[in-house]
Every structure is written in structure tokens, then in C-alpha cells.
C-alpha positions as CSV (number, residue, x, y, z in Angstrom):
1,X,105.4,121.9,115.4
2,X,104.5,120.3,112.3
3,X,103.8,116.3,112.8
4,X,103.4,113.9,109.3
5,X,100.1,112.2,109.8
6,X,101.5,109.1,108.5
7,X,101.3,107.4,112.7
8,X,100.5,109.8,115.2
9,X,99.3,107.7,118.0
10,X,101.9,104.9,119.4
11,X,100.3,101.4,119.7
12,X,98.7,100.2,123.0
13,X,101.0,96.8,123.2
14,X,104.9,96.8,122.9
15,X,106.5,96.7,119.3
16,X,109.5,97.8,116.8
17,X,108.8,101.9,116.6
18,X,110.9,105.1,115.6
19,X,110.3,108.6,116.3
20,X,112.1,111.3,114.7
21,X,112.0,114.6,114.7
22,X,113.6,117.1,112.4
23,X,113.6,120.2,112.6
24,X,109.7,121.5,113.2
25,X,108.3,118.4,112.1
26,X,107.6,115.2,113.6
27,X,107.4,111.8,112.4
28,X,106.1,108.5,114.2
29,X,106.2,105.2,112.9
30,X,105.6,101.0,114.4
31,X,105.8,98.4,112.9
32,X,102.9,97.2,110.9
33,X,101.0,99.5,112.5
34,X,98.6,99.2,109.4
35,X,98.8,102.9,108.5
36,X,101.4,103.2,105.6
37,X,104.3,104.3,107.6
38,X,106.1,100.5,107.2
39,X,107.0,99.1,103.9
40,X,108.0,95.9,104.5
41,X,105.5,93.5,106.2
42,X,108.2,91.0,108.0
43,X,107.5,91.4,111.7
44,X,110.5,92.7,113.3
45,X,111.4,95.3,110.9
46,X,110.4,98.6,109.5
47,X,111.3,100.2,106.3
48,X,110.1,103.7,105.9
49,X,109.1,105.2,102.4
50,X,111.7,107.6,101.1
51,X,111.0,111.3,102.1
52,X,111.5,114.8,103.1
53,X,111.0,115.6,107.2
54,X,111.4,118.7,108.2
55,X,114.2,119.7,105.6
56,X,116.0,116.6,105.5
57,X,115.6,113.6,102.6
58,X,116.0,110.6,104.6
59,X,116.7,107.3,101.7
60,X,116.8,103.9,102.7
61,X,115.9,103.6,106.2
62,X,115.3,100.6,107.8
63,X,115.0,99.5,111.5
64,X,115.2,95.3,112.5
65,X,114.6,93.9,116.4
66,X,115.6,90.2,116.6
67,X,115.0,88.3,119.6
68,X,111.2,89.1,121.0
69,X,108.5,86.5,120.8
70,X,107.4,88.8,117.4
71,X,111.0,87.6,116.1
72,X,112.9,85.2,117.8
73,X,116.5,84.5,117.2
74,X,119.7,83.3,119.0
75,X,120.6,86.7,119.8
76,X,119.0,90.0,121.3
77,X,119.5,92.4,118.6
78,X,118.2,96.4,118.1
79,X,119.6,98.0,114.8
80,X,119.0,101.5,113.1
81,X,119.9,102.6,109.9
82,X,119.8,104.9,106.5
83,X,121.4,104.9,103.4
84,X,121.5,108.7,103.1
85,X,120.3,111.6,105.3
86,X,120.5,114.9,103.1
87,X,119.8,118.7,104.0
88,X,117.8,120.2,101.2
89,X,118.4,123.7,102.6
90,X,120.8,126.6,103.1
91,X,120.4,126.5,106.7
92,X,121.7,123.9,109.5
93,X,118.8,121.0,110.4
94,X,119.0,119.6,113.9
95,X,117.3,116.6,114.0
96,X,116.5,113.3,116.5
97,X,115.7,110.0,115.8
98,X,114.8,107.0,118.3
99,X,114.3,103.3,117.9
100,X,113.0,101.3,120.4
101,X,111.6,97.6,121.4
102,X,110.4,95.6,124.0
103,X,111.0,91.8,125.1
104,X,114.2,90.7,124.4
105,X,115.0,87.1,125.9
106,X,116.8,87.5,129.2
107,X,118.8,86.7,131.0
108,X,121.8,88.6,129.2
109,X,125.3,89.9,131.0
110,X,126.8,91.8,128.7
111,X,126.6,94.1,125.7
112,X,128.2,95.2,122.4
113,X,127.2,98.4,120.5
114,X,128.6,99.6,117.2
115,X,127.7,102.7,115.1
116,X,129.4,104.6,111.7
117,X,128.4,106.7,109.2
118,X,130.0,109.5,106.1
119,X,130.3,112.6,106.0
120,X,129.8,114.7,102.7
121,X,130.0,117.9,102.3
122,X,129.1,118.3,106.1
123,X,131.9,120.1,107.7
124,X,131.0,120.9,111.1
125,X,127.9,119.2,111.7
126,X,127.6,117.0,114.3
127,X,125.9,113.9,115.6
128,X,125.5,111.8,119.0
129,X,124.8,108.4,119.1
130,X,123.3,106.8,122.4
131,X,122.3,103.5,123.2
132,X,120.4,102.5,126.3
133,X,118.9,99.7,128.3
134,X,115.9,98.8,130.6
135,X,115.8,95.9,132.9
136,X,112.2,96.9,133.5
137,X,111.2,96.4,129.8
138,X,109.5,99.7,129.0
139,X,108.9,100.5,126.0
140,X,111.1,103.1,123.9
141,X,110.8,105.4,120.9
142,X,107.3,106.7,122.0
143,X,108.9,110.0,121.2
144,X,112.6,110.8,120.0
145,X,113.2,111.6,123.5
146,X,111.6,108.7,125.3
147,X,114.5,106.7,126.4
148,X,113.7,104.6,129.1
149,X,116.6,102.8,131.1
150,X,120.2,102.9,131.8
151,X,122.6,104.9,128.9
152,X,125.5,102.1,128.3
153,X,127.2,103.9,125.8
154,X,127.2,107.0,123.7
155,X,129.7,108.4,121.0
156,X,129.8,112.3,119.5
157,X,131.4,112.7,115.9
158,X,131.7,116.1,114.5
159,X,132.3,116.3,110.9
160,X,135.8,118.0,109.5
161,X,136.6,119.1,106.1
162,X,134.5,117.8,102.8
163,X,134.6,114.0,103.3
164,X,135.2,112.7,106.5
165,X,133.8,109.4,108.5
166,X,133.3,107.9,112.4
167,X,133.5,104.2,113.4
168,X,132.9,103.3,117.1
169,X,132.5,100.0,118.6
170,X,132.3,99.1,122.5
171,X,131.2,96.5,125.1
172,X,130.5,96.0,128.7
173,X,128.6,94.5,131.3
174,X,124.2,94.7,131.6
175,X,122.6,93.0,134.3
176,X,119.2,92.1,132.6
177,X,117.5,88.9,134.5
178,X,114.4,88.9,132.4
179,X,112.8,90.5,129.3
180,X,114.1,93.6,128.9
181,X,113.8,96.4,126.0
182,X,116.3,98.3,124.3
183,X,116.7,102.1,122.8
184,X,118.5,103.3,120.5
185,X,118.9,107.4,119.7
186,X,121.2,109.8,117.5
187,X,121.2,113.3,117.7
188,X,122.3,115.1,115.5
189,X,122.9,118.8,113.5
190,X,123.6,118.9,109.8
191,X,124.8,121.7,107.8
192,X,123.2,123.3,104.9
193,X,123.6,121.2,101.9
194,X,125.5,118.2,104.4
195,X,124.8,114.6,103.7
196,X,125.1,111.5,106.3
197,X,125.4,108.4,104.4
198,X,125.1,105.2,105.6
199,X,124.7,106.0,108.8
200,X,124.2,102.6,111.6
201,X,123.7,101.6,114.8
202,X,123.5,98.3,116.3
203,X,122.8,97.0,120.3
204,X,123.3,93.3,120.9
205,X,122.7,90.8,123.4
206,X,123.5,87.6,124.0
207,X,121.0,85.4,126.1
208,X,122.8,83.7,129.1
209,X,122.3,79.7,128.6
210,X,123.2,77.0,131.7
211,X,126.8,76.7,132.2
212,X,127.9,72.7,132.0
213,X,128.0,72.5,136.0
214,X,124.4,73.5,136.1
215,X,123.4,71.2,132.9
216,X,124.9,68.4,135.3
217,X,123.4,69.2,138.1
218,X,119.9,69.3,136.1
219,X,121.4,65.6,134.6
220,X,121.9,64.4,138.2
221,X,118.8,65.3,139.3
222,X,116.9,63.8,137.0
223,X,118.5,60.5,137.0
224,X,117.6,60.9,140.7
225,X,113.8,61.2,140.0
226,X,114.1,58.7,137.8
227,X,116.3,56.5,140.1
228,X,113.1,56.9,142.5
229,X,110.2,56.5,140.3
230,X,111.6,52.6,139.0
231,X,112.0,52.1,143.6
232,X,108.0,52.6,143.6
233,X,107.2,50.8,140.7
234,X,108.9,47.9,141.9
């Protein structure tokens, strides 16, 4: 096994990563991990140099985590995507790629996932797209395999005839009380010569805010404490 020396070695604390691994070689980058690997130096997002790994030319990849301390926002959101995945061989590539983070704001109820992609000149590869979740917030992406937590959705597209496409969106419930992480993965086999363009996938979660009958019994409350602080003062 063959493993790019861009980022071997995950970072000690929790953070935006990806792992892939095509073919024999391996690749590991986090985001500004200071070793190359990330182009663009906004926290919360990783855009990896265009290259070769392991017989595929991966273009345009970039990976964006909204929602941790590192990046706040309104809502929890994991995304992963390229602009073109291409087999520079004869021979079929099978390849995995994982995106992961840590410390989304909980609490959150519910989930929506989306994922798409083209394919050219691909007939009969294939690719898997799964997307999971972790109450316990550990971290994901350490390898392309490391995917900690509960799989809440997963979608298989197998390419037919010279251009073809997939579209898949879906919802549900998650039962996250406090910060959580999420994990993204796609596995996937392309044929000699195949291309996968614009290939995404998004997980996103919205962070549960008091419903009105708790904001007013917060407001009543604190008219109360207020109510008995002006009784001692007078």
C-alpha cells in the first residue's frame, strides 16, 4: 500500500479531515493541518490540490463543516464534493473516500441528506454513498473506513450506458442531545477510462431552539425573580 506523504498522521484534537483511498494508495488530509494538503486557509473547509491517487485524477475537491465552535452557523452542516473524478487507466479503480467532523451544536431531531453526481463514459461502475451519525461525538474520517456512529442513510448508483446521472435526497429523525459529529463516505468502482463529475454529498442539521411554551415559562419565571427581588428591596 502506497500512502502520499502529504498528511500521514491525524491531528490530536477534533477537526474537518478526509481520507481516501484509491486503489493501492492512500491519502490523508485535515484541515489546516499546516502540511500542504489544504489550500484554502478558511477554517471549516478543505480544498485539496488537484492530483492523481492511485490511478484516479480527482479536480476540484472541496470539503466545508458549518456549525462547530471552528465555524459556527445557524445550521449543522457536513458537505463533500469534486468537480471531476477520472480513471487514467485501462483497468477498473475501486476507491473510498471519508469526511468527517466533530462538535456540531446539539440538540438536533432530525436530518436531511442529499447526494448526485454524472456519469461519463462509466458504464457499469458503481458507487455507494453513506452518511452516518454519532451522538457520542467521535471523531470520523481517521481512515476511509472510520465511521463512527449510527448509518442514517445510504444510496448505491450503478452507472448504465455512456452518460448517465443519480439524484437522491432523504430525511428522518436523529436523536442527538449534545455535540455530536458527523461522517460522510462513498464507495465506489470506476471503469477504465470512466469519469464522475460533479459528484456531492451533503448531511444537515438543524439545532433544536425553545419552543414558545418553554420561552414563556422562562418569561414567567423571570418576572417571578424579579417580582421577588423589588419584595426585599422594599
Amino acid at each position: 500500500m502506497v500512502s502520499l506523504g502529504l498528511a500521514a498522521t491525524q491531528p490530536a484534537h477534533a477537526t474537518l479531515q478526509i481520507a481516501i483511498q484509491g486503489g493501492a494508495t492512500s491519502f490523508f488530509c485535515a484541515d489546516n493541518s499546516g502540511t500542504g494538503c489544504d489550500l484554502n486557509p478558511a477554517i471549516g473547509t478543505i480544498q485539496l490540490a488537484n492530483q492523481t491517487i492511485g490511478g484516479i485524477q480527482v479536480n476540484g475537491s472541496i470539503q466545508t463543516s458549518v456549525g462547530t465552535p471552528a465555524n459556527p452557523g445557524p445550521l449543522d452542516i457536513l458537505n463533500s464534493s469534486s468537480l471531476s473524478l477520472i480513471n487514467t487507466t485501462a483497468a477498473s479503480i475501486t476507491a473510498t473516500v471519508a469526511v468527517g467532523d466533530t462538535d456540531f451544536a446539539g440538540p438536533a431531531n432530525s436530518f436531511f441528506t442529499s447526494g448526485s453526481g454524472v456519469w461519463q463514459t462509466a458504464n457499469g461502475s458503481t458507487i455507494t454513498l453513506n452518511w452516518f451519525n454519532d451522538p457520542t461525538n467521535t471523531q470520523g474520517a481517521d481512515t476511509p473506513t472510520d465511521t463512527p456512529g449510527s448509518l442514517i442513510d445510504t444510496f448505491t448508483s450503478t452507472a448504465v450506458g455512456a452518460a448517465d446521472s443519480f439524484s437522491h435526497n432523504n430525511s428522518g429523525p436523529a436523536s442527538d442531545p449534545g455535540p455530536f459529529s458527523m461522517t460522510q463516505q462513498a464507495i465506489g468502482t470506476l471503469v477504465g477510462h470512466g469519469q464522475l463529475l460533479n459528484r456531492g454529498q451533503t448531511e444537515i442539521k438543524t439545532p433544536v431552539v425553545p419552543e414558545p411554551a418553554s420561552l414563556a415559562v422562562l418569561g414567567v419565571g423571570l418576572l417571578g425573580l424579579a417580582g421577588i427581588r423589588r419584595g426585599r428591596g422594599s
